[in-house]
C-alpha positions as CSV (number, residue, x, y, z in Angstrom):
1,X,197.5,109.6,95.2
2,X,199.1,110.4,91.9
3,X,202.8,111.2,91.3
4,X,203.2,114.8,91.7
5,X,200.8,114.9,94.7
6,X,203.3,112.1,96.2
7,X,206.3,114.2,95.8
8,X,205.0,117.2,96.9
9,X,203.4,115.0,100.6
10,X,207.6,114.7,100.6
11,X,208.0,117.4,100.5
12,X,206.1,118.3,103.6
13,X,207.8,115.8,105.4
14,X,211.3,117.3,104.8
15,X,210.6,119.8,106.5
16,X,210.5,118.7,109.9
17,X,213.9,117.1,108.7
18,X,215.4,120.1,107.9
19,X,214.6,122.6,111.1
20,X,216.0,119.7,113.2
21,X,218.6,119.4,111.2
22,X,219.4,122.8,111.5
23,X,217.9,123.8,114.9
24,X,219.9,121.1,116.9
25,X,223.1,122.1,115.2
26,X,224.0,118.9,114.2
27,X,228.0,118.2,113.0
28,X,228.0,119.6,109.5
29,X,224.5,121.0,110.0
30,X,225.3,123.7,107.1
31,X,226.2,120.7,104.4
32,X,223.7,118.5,105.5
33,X,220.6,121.3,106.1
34,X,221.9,122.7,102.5
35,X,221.3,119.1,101.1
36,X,217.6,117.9,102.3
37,X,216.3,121.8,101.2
38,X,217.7,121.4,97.9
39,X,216.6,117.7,97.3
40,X,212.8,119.0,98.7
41,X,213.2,122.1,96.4
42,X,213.6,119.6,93.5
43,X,210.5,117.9,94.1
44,X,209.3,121.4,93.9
45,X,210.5,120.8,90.2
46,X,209.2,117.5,89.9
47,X,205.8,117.7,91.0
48,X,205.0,120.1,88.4
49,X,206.7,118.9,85.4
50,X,205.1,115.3,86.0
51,X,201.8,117.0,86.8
52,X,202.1,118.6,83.5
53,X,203.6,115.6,81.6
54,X,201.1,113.3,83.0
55,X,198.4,115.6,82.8
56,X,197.5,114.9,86.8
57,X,196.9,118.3,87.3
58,X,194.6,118.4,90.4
59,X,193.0,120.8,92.3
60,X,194.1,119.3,95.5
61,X,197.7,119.8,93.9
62,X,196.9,123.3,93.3
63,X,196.3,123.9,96.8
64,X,199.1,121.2,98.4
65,X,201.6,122.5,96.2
66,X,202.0,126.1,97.7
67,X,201.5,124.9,101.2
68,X,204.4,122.3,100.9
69,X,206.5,125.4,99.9
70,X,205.1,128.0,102.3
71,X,205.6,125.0,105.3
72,X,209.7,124.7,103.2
73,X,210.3,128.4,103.3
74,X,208.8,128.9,106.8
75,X,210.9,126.0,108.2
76,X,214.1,127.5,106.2
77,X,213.7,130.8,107.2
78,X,212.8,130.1,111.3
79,X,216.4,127.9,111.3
80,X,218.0,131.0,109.8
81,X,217.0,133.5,112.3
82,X,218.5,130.7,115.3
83,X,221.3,130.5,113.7
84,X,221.6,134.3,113.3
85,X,221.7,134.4,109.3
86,X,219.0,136.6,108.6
87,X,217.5,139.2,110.7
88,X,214.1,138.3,112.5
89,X,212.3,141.0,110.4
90,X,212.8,140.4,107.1
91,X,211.4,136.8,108.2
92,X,208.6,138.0,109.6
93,X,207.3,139.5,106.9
94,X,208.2,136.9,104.5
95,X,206.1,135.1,107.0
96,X,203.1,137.0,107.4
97,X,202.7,137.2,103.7
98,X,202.5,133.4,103.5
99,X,200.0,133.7,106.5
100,X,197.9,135.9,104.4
101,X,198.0,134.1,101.1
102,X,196.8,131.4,102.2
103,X,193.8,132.5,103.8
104,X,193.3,134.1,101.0
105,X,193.1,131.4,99.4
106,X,190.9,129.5,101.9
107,X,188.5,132.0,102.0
108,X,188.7,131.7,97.4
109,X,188.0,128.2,97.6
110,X,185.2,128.4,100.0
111,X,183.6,130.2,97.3
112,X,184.8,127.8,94.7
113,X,187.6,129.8,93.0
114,X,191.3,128.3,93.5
115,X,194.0,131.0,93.5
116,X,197.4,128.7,91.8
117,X,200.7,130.4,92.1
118,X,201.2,132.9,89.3
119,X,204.5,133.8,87.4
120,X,205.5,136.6,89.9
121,X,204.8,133.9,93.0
122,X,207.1,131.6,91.1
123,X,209.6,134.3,90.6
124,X,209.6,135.4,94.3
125,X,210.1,131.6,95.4
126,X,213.0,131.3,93.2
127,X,214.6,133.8,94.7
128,X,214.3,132.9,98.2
129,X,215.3,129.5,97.4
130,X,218.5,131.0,96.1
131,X,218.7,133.8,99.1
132,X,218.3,130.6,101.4
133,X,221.1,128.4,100.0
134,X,224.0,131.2,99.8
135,X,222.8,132.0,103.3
136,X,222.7,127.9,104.5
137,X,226.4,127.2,102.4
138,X,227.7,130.1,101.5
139,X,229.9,130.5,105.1
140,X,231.2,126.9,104.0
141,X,231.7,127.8,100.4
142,X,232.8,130.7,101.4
143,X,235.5,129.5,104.2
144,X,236.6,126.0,101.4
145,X,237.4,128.6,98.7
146,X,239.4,131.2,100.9
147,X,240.9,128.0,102.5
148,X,242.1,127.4,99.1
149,X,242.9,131.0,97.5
150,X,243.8,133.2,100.7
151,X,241.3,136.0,98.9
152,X,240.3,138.4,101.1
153,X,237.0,138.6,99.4
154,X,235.7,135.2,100.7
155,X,236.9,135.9,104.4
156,X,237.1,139.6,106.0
157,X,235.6,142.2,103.5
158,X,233.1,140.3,101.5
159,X,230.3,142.6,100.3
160,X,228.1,141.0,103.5
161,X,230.2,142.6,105.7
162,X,227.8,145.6,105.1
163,X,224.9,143.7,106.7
164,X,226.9,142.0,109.5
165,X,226.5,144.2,112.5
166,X,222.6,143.9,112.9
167,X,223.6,139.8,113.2
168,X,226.4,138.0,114.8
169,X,228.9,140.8,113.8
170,X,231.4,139.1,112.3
171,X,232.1,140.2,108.6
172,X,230.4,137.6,106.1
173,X,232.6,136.6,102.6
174,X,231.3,136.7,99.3
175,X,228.9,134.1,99.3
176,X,227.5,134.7,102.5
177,X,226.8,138.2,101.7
178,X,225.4,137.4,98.6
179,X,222.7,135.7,100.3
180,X,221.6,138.7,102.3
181,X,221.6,140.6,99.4
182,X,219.2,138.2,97.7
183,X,217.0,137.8,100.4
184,X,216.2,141.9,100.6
185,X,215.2,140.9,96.6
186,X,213.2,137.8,98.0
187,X,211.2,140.3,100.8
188,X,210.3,143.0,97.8
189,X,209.3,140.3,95.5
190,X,207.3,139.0,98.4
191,X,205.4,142.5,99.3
192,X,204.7,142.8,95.2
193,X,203.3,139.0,94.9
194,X,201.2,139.9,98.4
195,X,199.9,143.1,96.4
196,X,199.2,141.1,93.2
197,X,197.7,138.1,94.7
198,X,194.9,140.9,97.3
199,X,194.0,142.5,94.0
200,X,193.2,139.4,91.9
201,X,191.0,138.3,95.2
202,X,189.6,141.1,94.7
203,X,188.3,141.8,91.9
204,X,186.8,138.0,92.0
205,X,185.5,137.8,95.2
206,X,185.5,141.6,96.6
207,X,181.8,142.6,95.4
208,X,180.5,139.6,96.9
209,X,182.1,139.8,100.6
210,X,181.1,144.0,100.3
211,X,177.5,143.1,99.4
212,X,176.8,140.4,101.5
213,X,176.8,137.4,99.4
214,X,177.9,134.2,98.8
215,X,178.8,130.9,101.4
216,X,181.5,133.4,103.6
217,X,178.4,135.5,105.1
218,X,175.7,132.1,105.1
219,X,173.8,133.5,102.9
220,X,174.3,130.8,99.6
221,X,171.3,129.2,99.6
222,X,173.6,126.6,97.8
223,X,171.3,126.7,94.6
């Protein structure tokens, strides 16, 4: 197994870390949850600039490399909703849309066509990974800097406060709301990536499963 493939099999690993981590409610289970998601978000990083760099691009990378952060976000995202940081919606359909890419792409590379994460995927990922760290540390952040200033803003009428009654009610500093805010980006960009990732399945592969043809229906003669 080559570099980036390595890091990104790490990066499936950290994930079990990570909900137990959270889910147990360890002491300090913000700082410490906060830490093992960003170090497995930077092999994120990694694996593709050593893929590139090395030129170890792989088509078992192309497909490991968006499950690693669908299994990441999914693990992320699951903790949140215990721990009452995001509601159970908005994770559901983050969810579902990572349920349906990827049998999209199962059903591709059955046919021999590999659907890599495009510039919009990347964009939406981005996003939740910043949505999920203000939502994982921002109450800490949030509660060291008011311990430090006295600002309201970081303590009773952050711009979360909005958000806070459909979740444990209490009002949610800057931080903290921040993240909310950023993960109602991270659904949109989510529903538009879903849209754009159907259509390009599509138009490759929707002719052939309308007609009939090809390995999905048994009827590739394999010649």
């Amino acid at each position: 197994m080559n570099i980036p493939n390595t890091l990104t099999a790490i990066r499936i690993l950290m994930v079990p870390a990570l909900v137990v981590v959270l889910m147990t409610r360890v002491p300090f289970h913000e700082i410490i949850g906060s830490v093992v998601f960003w170090v497995a978000c930077i092999t994120d990083f990694y694996d593709g600039y050593f893929a590139r760099k090395l030129r170890q691009v792989t088509i078992l990378g192309k497909l490991l490399d968006p499950l690693a952060d669908k299994l990441l976000i999914s693990g992320a995202l699951l903790s949140l909703v215990e721990l009452k940081l995001t509601p159970a919606w908005m994770a559901f359909i983050i969810l579902a849309r990572e349920i349906a890419i990827t049998g999209l792409r199962g059903i591709a590379s059955e046919e021999g066509i590999t659907i890599a994460a495009d510039r919009l995927g990347k964009w939406k990922l981005g996003i939740q990974i910043a949505a999920i760290s203000c939502l994982l540390f921002g109450p800490v952040l949030d509660r060291w800097i008011f311990f430090f200033t006295k600002f309201g803003i970081f303590d009773k009428w952050g711009v979360g406060q909005f958000f806070s009654g459909s979740l444990s009610g209490a009002p949610w500093g800057l931080f903290a709301g921040l993240g909310l805010i950023l993960m109602w980006v991270a659904m949109l960009l989510t529903v538009w990536s879903a849209v754009s990732y159907f259509r390009f399945f599509w138009r490759r592969l929707g002719a052939k499963l309308l007609n009939g043809d090809g390995r999905l229906t048994g009827t590739d003669d394999g010649n």
